[in-house]
VEXFIRO-954882 format. One line per field, with one value per atom (N, C-alpha, C): atom name; x, y, z. Coordinates in nm, 4 decimals, m for minus. Example, Ala and Ser with C-alpha at 12.3 -4.5 7.8 and 13.67 -1.06 7.14 Angstrom:
2
at <- N	CA	C	N	CA	C
c1 <- 1.3190	1.2300	1.3200	1.2850	1.3670	1.2900
c2 <- m0.5690	m0.4500	m0.3300	m0.2250	m0.1060	0.0030
c3 <- 0.7800	0.7800	0.7800	0.7080	0.7140	0.7870
//
This chain:
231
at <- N	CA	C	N	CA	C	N	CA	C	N	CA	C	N	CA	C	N	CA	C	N	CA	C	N	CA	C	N	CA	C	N	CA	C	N	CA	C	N	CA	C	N	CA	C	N	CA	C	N	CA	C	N	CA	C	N	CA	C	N	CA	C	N	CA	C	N	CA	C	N	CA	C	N	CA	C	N	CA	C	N	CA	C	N	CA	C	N	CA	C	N	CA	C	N	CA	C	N	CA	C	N	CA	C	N	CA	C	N	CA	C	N	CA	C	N	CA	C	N	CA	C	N	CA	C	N	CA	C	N	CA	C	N	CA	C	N	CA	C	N	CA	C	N	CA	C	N	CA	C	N	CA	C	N	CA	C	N	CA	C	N	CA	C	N	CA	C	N	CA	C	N	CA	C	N	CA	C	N	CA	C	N	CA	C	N	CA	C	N	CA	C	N	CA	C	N	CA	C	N	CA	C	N	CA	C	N	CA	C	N	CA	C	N	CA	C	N	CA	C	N	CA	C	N	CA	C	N	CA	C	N	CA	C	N	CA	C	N	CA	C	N	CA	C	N	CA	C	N	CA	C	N	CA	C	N	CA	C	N	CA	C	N	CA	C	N	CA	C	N	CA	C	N	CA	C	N	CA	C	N	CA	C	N	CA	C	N	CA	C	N	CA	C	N	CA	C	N	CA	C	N	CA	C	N	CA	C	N	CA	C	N	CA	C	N	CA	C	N	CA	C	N	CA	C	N	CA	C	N	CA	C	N	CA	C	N	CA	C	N	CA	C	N	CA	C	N	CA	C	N	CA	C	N	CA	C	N	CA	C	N	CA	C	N	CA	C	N	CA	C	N	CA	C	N	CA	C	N	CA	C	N	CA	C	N	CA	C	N	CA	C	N	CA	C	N	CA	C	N	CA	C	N	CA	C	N	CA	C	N	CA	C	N	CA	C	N	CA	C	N	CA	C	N	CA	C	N	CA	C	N	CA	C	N	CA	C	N	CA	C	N	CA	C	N	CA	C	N	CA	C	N	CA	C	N	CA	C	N	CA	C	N	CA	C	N	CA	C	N	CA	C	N	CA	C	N	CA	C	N	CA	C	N	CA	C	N	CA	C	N	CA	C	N	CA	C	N	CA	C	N	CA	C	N	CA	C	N	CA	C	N	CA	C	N	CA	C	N	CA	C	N	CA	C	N	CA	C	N	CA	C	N	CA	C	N	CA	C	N	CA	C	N	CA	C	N	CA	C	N	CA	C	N	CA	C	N	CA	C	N	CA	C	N	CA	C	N	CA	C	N	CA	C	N	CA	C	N	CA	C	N	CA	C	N	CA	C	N	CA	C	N	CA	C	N	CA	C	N	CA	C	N	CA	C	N	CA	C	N	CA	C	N	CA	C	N	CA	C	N	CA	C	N	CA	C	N	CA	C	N	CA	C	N	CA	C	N	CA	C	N	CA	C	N	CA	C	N	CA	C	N	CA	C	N	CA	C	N	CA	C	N	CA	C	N	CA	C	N	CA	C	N	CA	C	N	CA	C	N	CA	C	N	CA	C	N	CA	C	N	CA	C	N	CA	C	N	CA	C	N	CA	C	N	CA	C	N	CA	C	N	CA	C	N	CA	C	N	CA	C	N	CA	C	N	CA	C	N	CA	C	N	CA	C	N	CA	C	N	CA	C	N	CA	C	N	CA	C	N	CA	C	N	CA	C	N	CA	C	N	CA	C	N	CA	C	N	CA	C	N	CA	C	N	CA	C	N	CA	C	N	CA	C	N	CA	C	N	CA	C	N	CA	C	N	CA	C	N	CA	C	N	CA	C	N	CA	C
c1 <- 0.5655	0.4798	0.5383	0.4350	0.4922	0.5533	0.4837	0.5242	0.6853	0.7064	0.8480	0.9881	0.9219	1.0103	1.0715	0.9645	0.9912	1.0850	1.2069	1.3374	1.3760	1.4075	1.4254	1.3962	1.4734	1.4702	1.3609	1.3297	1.2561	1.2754	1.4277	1.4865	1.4319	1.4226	1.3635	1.2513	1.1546	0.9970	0.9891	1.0844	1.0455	1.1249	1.2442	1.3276	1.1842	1.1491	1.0458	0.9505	0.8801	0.7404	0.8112	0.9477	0.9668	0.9984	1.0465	1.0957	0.9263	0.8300	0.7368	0.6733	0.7424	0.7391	0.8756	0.9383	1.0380	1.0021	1.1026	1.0411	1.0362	0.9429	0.9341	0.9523	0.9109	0.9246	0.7691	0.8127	0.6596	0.6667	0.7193	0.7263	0.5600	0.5093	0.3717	0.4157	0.4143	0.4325	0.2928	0.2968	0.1681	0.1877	0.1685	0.2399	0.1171	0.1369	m0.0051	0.0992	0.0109	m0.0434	m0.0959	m0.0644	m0.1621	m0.2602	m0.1764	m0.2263	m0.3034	m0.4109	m0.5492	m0.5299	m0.4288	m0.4016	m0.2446	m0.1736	m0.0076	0.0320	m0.0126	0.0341	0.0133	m0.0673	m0.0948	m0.0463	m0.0242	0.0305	0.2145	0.3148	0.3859	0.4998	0.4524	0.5277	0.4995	0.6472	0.6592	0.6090	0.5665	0.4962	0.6036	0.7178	0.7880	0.7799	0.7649	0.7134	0.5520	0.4747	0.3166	0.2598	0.3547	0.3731	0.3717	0.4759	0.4602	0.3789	0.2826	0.1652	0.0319	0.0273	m0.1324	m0.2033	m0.2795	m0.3912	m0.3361	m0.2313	m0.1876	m0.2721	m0.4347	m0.5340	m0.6054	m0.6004	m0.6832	m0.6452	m0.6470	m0.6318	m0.6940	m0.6032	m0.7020	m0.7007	m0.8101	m0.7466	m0.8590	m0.7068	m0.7740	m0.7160	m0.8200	m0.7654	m0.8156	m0.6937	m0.6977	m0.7522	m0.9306	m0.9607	m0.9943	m1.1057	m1.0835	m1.1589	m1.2148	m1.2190	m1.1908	m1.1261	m1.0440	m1.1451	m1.1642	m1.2577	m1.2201	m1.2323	m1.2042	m1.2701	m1.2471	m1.2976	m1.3606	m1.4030	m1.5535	m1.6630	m1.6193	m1.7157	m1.7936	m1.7314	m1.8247	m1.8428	m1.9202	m1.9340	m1.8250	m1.7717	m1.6669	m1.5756	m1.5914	m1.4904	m1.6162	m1.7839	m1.8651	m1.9037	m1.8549	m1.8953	m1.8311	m1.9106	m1.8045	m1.6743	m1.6616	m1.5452	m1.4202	m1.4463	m1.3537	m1.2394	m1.3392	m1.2807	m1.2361	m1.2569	m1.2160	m1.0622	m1.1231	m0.9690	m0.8822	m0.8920	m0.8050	m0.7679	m0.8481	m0.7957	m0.7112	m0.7263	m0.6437	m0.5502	m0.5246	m0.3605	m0.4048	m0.5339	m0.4432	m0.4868	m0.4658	m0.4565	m0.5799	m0.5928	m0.7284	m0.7451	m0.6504	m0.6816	m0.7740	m0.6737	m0.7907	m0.9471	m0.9610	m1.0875	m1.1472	m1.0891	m1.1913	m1.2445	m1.1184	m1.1851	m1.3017	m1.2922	m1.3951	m1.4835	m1.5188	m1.6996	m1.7054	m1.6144	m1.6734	m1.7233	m1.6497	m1.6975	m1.8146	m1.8926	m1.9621	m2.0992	m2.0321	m2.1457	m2.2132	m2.1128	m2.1130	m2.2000	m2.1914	m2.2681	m2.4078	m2.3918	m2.5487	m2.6509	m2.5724	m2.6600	m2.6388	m2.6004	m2.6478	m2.7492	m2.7628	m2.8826	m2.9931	m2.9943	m3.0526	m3.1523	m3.0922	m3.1502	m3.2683	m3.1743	m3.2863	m3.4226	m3.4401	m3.5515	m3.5525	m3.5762	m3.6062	m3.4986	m3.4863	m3.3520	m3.3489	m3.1742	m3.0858	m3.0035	m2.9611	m2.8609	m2.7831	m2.6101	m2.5270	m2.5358	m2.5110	m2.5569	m2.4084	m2.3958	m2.3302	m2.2869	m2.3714	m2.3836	m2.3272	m2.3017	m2.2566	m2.1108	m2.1138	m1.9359	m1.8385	m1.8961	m1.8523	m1.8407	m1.9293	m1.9062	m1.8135	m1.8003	m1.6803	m1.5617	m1.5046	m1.4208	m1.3592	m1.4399	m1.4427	m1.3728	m1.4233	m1.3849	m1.2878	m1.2279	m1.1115	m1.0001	m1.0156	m0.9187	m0.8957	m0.9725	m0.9812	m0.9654	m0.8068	m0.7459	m0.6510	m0.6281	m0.5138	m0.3975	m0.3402	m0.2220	m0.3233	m0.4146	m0.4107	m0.4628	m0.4791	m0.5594	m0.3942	m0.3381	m0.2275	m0.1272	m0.1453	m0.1073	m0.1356	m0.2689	m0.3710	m0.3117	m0.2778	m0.2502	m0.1134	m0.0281	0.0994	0.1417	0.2518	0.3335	0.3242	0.3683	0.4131	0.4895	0.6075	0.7577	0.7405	0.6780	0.6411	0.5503	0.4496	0.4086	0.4923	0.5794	0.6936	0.7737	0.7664	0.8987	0.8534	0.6937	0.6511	0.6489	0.6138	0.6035	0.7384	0.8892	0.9884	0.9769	0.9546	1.0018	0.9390	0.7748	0.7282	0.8607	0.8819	1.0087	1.0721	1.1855	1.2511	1.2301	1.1223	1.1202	1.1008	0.9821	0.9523	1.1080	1.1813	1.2898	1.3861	1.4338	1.5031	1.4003	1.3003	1.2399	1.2196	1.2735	1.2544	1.1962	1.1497	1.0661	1.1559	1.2556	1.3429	1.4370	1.4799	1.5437	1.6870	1.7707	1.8503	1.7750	1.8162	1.7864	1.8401	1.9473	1.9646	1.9189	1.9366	1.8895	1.7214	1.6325	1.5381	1.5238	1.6142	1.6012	1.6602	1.7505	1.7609	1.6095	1.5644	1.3998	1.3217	1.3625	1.2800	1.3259	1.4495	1.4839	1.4404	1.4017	1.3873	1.2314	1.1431	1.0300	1.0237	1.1174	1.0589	1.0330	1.1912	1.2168	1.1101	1.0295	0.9257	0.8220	0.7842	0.6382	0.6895	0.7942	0.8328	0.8296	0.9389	0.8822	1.0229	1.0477	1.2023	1.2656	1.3377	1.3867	1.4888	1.4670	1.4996	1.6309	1.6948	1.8464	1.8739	1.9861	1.9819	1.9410	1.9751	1.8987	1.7946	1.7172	1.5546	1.5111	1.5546	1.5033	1.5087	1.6547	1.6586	1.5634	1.4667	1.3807	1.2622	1.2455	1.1253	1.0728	1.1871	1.2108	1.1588	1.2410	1.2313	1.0937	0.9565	0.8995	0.8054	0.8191	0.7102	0.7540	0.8922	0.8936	0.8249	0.8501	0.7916	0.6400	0.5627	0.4487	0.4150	0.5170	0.4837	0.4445	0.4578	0.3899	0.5684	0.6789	0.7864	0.8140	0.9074	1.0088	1.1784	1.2490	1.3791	1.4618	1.5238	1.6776	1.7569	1.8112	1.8581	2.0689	2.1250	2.2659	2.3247	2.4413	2.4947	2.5356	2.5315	2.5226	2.4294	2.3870	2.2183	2.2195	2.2694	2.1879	2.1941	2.2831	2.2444	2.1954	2.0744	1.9677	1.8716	1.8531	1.7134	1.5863	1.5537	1.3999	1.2575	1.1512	1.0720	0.9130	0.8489	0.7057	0.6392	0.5508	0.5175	0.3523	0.2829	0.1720	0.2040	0.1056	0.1037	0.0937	0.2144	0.2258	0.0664	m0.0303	m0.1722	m0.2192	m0.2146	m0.2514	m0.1857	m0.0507	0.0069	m0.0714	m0.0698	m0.1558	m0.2510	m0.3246	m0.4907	m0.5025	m0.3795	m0.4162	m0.3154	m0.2463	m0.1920	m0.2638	m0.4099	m0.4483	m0.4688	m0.5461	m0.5881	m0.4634	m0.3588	m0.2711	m0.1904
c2 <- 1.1557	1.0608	0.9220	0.8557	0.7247	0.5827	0.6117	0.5257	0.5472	0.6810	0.7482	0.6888	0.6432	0.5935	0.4297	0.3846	0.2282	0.2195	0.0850	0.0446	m0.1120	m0.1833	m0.3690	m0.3686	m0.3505	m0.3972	m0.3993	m0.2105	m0.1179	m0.0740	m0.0813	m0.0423	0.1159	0.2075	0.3200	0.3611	0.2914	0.2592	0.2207	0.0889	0.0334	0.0854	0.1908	0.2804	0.3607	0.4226	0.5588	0.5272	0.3787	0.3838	0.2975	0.3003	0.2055	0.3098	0.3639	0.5274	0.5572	0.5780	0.5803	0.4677	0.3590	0.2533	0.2417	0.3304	0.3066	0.3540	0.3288	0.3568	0.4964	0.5484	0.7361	0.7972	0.7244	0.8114	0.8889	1.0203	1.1337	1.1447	1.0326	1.0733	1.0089	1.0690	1.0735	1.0625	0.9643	0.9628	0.9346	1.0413	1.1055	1.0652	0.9470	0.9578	0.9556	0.9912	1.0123	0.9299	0.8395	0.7482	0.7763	0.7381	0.6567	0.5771	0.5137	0.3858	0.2916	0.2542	0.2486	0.1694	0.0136	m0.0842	m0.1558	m0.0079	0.0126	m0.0852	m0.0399	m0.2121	m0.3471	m0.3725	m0.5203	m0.4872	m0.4493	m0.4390	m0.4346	m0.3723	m0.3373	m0.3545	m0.3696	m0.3577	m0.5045	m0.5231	m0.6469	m0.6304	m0.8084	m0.8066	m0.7239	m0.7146	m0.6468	m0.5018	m0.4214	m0.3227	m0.2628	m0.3305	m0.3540	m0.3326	m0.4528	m0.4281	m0.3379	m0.2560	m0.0939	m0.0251	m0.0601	0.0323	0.0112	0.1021	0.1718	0.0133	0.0695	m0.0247	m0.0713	m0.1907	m0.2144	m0.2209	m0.2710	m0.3319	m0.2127	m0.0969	0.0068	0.1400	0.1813	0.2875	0.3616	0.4758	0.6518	0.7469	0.7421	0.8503	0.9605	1.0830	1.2126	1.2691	1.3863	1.4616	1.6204	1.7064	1.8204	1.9506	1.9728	2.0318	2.1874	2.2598	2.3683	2.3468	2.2213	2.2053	2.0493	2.0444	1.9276	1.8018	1.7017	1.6075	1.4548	1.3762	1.2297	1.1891	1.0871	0.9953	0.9411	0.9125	0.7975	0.8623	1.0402	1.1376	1.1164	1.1192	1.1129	1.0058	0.9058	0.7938	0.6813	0.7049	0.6330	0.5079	0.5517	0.3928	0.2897	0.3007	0.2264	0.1946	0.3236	0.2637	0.1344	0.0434	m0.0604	m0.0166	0.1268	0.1535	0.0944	0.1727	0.1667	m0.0073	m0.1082	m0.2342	m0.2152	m0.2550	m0.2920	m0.2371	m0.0965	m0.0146	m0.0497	m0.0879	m0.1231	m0.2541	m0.3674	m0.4868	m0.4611	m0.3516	m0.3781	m0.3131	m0.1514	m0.0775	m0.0023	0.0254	0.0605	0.2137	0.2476	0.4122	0.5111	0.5951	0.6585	0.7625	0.7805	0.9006	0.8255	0.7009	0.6628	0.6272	0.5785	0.5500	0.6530	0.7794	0.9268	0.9641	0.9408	0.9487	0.8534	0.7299	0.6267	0.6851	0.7049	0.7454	0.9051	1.0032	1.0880	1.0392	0.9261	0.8860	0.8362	0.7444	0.6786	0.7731	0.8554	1.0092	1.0544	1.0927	1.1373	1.0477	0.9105	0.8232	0.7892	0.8172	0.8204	0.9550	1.0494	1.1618	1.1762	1.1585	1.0925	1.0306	0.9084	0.8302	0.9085	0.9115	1.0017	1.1267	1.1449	1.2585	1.2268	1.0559	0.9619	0.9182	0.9492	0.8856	0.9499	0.8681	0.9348	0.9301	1.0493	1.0329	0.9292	0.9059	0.7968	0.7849	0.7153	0.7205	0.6178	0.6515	0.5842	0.4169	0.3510	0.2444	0.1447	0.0229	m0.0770	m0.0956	m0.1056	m0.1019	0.0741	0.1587	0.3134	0.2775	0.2024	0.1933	0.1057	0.0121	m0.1177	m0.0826	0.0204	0.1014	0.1690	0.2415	0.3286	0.2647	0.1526	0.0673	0.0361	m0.0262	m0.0928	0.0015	0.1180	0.2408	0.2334	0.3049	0.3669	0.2416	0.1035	0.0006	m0.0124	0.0200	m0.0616	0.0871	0.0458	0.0967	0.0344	0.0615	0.0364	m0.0743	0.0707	m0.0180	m0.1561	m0.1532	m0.2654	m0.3932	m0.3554	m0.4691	m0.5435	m0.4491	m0.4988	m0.6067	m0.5116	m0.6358	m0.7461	m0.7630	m0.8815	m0.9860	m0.9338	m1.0084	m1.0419	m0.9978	m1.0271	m1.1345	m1.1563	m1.3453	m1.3595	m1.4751	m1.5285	m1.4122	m1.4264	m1.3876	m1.2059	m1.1508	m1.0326	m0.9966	m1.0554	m1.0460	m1.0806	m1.1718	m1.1710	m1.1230	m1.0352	m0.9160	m0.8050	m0.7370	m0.6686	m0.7136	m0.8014	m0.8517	m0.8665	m0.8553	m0.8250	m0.6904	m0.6439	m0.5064	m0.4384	m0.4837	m0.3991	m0.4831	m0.5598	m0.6258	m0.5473	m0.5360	m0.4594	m0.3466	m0.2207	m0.1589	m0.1353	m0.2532	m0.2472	m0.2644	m0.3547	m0.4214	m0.2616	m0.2176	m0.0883	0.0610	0.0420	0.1679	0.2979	0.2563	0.3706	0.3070	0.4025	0.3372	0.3138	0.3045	0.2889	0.1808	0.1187	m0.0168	m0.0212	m0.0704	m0.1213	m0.2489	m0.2865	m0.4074	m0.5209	m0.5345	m0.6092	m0.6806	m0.5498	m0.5663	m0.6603	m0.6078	m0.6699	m0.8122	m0.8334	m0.9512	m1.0931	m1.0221	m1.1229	m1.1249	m1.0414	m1.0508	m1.1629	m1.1701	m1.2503	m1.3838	m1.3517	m1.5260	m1.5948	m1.4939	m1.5663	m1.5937	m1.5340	m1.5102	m1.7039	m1.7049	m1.8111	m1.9392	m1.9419	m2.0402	m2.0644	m1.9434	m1.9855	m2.0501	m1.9899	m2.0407	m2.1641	m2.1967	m2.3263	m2.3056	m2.2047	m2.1453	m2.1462	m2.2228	m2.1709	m2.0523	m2.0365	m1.8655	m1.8618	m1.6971	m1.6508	m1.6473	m1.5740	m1.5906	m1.4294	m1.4116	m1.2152	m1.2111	m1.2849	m1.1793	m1.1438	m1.3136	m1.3291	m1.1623	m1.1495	m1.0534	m0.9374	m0.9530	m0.7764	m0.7833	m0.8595	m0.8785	m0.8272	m0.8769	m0.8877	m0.7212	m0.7020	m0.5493	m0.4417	m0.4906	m0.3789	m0.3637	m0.4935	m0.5343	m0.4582	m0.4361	m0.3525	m0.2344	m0.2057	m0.0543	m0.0256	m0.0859	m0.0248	0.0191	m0.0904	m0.0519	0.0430	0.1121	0.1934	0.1795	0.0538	0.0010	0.0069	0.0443	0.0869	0.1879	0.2833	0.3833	0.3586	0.3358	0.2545	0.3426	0.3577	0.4669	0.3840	0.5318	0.4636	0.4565	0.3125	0.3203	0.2004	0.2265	0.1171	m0.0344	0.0252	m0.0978	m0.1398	m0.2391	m0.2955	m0.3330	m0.3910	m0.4422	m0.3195	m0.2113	m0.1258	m0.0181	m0.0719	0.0220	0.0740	0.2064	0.2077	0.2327	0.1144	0.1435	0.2309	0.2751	0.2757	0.2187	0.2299	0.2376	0.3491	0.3459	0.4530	0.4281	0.3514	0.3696	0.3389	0.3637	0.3134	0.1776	0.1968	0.0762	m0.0394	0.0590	m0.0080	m0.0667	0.0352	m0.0371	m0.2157	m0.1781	m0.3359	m0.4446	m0.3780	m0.5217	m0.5273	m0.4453	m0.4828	m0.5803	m0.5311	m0.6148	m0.7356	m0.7796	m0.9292	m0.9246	m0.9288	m0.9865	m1.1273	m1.1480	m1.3027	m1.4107	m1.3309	m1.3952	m1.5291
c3 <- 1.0914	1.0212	1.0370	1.0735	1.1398	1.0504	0.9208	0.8215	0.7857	0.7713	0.7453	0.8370	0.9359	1.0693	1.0216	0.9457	0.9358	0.8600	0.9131	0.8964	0.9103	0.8646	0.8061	1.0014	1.0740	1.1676	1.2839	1.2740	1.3547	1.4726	1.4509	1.5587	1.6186	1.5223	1.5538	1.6499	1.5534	1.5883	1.7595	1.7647	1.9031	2.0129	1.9840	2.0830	2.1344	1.9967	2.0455	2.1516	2.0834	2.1943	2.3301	2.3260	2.4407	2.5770	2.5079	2.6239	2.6931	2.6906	2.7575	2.8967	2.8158	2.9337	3.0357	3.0320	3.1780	3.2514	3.3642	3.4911	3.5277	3.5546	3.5962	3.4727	3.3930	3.2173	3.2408	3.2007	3.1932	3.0282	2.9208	2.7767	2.6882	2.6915	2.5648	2.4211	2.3662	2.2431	2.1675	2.0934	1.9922	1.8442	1.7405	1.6283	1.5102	1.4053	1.2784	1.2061	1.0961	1.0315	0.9100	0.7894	0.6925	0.6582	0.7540	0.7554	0.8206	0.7697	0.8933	0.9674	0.8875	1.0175	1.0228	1.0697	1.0439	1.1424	1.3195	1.3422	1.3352	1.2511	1.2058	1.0288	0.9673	0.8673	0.8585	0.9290	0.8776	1.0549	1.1541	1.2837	1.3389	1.3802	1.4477	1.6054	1.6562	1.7710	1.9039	1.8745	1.9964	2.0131	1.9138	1.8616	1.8656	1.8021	1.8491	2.0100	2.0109	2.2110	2.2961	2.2420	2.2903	2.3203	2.2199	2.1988	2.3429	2.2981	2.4321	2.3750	2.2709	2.2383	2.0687	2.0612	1.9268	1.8337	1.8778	1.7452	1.7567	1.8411	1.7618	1.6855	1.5889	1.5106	1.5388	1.5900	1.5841	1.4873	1.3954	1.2773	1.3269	1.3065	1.3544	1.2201	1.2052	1.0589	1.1364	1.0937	1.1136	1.0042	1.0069	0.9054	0.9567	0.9194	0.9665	1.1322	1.1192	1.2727	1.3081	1.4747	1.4258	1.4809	1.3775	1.3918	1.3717	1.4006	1.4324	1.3310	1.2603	1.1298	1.1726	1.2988	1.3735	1.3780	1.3971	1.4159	1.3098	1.1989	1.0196	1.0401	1.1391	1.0770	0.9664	0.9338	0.8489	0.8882	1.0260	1.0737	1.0467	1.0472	0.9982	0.8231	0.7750	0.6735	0.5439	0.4749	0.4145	0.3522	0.3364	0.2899	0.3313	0.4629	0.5746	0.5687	0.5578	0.5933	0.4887	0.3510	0.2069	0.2016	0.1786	0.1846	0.2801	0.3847	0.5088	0.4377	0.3752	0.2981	0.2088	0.0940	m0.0206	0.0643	0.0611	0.1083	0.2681	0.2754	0.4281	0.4568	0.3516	0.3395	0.3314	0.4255	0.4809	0.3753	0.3011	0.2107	0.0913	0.0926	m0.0667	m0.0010	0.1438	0.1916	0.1788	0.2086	0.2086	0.0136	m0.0630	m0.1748	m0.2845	m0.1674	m0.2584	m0.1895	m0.0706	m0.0354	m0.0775	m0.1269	m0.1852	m0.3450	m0.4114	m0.4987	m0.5661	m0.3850	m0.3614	m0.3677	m0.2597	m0.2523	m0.3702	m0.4793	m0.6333	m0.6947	m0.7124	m0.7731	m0.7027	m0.5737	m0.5300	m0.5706	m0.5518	m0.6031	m0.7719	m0.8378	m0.9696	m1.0185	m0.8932	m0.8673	m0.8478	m0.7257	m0.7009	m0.7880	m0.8980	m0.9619	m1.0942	m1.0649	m1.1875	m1.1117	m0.9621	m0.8982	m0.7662	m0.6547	m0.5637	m0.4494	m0.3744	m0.3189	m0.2242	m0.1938	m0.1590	m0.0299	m0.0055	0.0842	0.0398	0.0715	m0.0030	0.0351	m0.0287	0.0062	m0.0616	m0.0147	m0.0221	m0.1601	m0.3247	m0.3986	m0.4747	m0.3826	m0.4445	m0.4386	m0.3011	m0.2164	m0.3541	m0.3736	m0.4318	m0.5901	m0.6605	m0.7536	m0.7464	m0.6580	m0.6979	m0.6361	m0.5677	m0.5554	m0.6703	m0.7629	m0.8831	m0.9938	m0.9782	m1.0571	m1.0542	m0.9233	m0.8812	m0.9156	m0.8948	m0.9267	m1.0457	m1.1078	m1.2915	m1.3648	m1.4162	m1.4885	m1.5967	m1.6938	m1.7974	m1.7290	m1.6203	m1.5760	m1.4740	m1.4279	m1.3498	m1.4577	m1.5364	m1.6298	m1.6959	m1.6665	m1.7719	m1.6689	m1.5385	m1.4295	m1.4424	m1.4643	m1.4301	m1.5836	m1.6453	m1.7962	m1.8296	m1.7399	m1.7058	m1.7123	m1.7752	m1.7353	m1.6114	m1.5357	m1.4384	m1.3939	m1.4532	m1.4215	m1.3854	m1.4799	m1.4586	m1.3521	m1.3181	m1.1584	m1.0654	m1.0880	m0.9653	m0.9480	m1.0915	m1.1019	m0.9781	m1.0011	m0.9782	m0.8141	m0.7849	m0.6832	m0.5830	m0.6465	m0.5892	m0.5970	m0.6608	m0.6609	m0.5185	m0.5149	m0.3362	m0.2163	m0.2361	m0.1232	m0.0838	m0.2222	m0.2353	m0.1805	m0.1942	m0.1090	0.0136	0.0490	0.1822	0.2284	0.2058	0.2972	0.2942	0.1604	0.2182	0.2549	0.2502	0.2999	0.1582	0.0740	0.0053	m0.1199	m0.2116	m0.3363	m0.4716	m0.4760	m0.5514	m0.5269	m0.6556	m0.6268	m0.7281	m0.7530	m0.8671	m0.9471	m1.0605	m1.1188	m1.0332	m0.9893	m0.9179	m0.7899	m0.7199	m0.6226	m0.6097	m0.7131	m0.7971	m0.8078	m0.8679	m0.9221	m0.8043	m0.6907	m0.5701	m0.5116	m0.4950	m0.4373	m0.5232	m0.6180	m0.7582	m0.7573	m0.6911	m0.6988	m0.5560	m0.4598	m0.3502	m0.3540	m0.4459	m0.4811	m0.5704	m0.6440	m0.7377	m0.6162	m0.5438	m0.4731	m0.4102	m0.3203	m0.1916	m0.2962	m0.4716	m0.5271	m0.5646	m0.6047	m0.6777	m0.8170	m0.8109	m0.9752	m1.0653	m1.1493	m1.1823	m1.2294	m1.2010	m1.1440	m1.3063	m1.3294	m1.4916	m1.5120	m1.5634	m1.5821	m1.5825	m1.5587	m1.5495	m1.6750	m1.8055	m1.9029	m1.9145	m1.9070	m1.9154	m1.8009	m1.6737	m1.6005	m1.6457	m1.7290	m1.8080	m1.8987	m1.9684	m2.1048	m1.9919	m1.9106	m1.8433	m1.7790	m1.7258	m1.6580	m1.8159	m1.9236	m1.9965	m2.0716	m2.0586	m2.0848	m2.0330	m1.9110	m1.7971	m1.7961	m1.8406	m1.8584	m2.0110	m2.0719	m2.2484	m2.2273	m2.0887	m2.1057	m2.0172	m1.9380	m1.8498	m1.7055	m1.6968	m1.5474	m1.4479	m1.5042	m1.4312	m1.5166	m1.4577	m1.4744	m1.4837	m1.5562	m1.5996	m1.6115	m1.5667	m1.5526	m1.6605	m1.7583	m1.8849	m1.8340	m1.8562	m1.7938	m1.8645	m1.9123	m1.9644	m1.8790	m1.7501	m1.6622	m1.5719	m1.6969	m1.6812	m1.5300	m1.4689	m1.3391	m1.2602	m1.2954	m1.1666	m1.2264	m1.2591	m1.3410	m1.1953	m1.1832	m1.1007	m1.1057	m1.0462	m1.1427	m1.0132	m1.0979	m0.9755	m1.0338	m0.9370	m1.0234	m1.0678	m1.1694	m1.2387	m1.1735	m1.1095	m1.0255	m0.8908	m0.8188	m0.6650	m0.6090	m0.5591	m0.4507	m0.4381	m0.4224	m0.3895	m0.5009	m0.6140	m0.7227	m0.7577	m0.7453	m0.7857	m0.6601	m0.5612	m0.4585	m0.4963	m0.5434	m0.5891	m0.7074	m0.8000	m0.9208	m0.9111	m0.8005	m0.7777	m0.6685	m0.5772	m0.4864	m0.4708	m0.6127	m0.6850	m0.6868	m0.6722	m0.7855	m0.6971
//
């Protein structure tokens, strides 16, 4: 799984697809994805490079028969882009148009039948985003969206979904610097951290030595971009 591979540098990534381009190399590299637009999202241009066709995505899904996501129509439908805007991820695209599906035949049952339409898609978009925790995003201090907002760094930069407080809070300061924002003091960050854990929007490892607390998130990665898209 190709997301699993990614590393600060990508050194990995760009060994693998580079071995296919030497000279008298017979190596096929075959890799699956999440992610609908992984090399324009997440791989640098030397890396990208590699690739057959960098700007196109092939999502194949293996069901009881094996069928291509273009086959269902789906690389057309508005899903497809949106979800590719907020996170990327083909699984949540497959569950908003079954959503979409659901709310049309609902419709449907009040009148005369339907076909899913633009207005089913954008409903159940809406759904699926608007939740507790994202509202609470959206109502957040400053400081606490940029908390949150170090914190995806933080992982992207080490690869895994877990962080220290510390580690945290250097992301936060490099965060204030780029907005022009004046940057908190370790305590203010420990108030802030424990602030978003009380409400559940992190997970706080309990330790007497606060900065090397580890924290994680208690929703998805996607969720926090959706509800700082605006921001």
């Amino acid at each position: 799984q190709l997301d699993l591979l990614w590393t600060r540098k990508q050194n990995v990534m760009y060994n693998l697809f580079d071995w296919p381009t030497q000279k008298h190399s017979k190596l096929i590299i075959l890799a699956i994805a999440n992610t609908m637009d992984l090399p324009e999202r997440i791989m640098m241009n030397r890396v990208a490079s590699r690739l057959v066709c960098p700007l196109t995505v092939l999502l194949c899904w293996l069901c009881r028969n094996t069928v291509c996501l273009k086959q269902i129509s789906l690389q057309t439908c508005p899903a497809y882009f949106q979800v590719a805007a907020l996170s990327g991820d083909a699984r949540r695209c497959l569950d908003i148009c079954r959503r979409a599906t659901e709310i049309c035949e609902f419709s449907s049952q009040k009148g005369t039948p339907e076909i899913v339409r633009m207005a089913h898609i954008t409903e159940a978009i809406d759904e699926m985003f608007s939740s507790p925790y994202i509202n609470a995003i959206r109502n957040a201090s400053l400081h606490e969206q940029i908390f949150l907002k170090a914190i995806l760094a933080e992982f992207r930069r080490a690869g895994v979904e877990e962080a220290t407080v510390q580690q945290v809070y250097h992301q936060h300061l490099s965060l204030c610097r780029i907005e022009g924002v004046q940057s908190p003091t370790v305590s203010e960050a420990m108030a802030i951290c424990s602030r978003l854990g009380a409400c559940r929007l992190l997970l706080v490892e309990s330790s007497n030595k606060y900065l090397h607390m580890r924290v994680r998130l208690n929703i998805s990665q996607d969720d926090v971009i959706y509800a700082l898209k605006d921001e």
